[in-house]
C-alpha positions as CSV (number, residue, x, y, z in Angstrom):
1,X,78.0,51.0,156.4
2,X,81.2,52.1,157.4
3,X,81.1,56.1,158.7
4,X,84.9,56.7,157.2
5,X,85.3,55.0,154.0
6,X,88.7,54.6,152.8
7,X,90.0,55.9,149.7
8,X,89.4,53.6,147.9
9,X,86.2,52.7,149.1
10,X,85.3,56.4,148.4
11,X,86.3,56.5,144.4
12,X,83.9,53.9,144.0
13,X,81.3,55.9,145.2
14,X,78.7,56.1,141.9
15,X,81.4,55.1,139.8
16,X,79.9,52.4,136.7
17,X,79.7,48.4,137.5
18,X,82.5,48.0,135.2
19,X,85.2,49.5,137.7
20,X,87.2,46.5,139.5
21,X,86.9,46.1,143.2
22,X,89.8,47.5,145.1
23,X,92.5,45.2,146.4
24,X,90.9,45.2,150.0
25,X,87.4,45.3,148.8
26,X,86.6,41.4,148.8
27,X,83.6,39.2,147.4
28,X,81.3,37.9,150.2
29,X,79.1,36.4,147.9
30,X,76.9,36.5,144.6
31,X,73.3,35.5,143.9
32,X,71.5,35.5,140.8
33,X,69.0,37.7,139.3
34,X,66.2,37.7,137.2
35,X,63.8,41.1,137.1
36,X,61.1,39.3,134.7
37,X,63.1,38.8,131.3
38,X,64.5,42.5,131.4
39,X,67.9,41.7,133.1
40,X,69.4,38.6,134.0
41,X,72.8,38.0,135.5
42,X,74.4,38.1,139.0
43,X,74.4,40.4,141.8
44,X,77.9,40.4,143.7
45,X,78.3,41.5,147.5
46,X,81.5,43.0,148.9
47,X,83.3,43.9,151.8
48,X,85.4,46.5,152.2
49,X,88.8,44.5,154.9
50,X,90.0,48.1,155.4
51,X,87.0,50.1,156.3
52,X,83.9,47.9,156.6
53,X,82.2,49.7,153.6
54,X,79.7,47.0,152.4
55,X,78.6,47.3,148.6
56,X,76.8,45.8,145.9
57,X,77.1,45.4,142.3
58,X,74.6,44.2,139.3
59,X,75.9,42.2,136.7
60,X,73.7,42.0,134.0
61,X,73.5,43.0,130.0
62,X,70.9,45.0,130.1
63,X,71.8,47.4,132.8
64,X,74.7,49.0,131.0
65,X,74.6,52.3,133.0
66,X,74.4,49.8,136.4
67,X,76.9,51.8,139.4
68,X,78.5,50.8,142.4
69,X,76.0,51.0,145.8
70,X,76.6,50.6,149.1
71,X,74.6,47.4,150.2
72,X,71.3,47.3,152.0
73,X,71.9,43.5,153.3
74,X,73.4,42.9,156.4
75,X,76.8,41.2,155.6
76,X,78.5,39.5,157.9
């Protein structure tokens, strides 16, 4: 995780899945989920080209209060 985040980077800081990516804040990569038959949909990796802030998103219907978080897996 990146020790200065970038303005942008830092709005999205617990800020709902529903709020786009910044600009500079690109898609590494997506994998599916499926936590029993409670939520189903995608989980979506970024990475910030500005400051190196790395974070994660859940896309799924049933998590409607789901919020930005800075990723745990290494990204590279």
């Amino acid at each position: 995780m990146a020790e200065n985040p970038c303005p942008a980077c830092a709005a999205l800081e617990n800020a709902p899945v529903t709020v786009s990516p910044h600009a500079r804040l690109l898609l590494h990569s997506d994998a599916p989920i499926n936590f029993s038959a409670t939520a189903t949909g995608y989980v979506e990796y970024y990475v910030c080209h500005d400051c190196g802030m790395q974070w994660e998103r859940a896309r799924a219907r049933s998590e409607p209060g789901a919020r930005w978080q800075h990723s745990s897996k290494p990204l590279e």
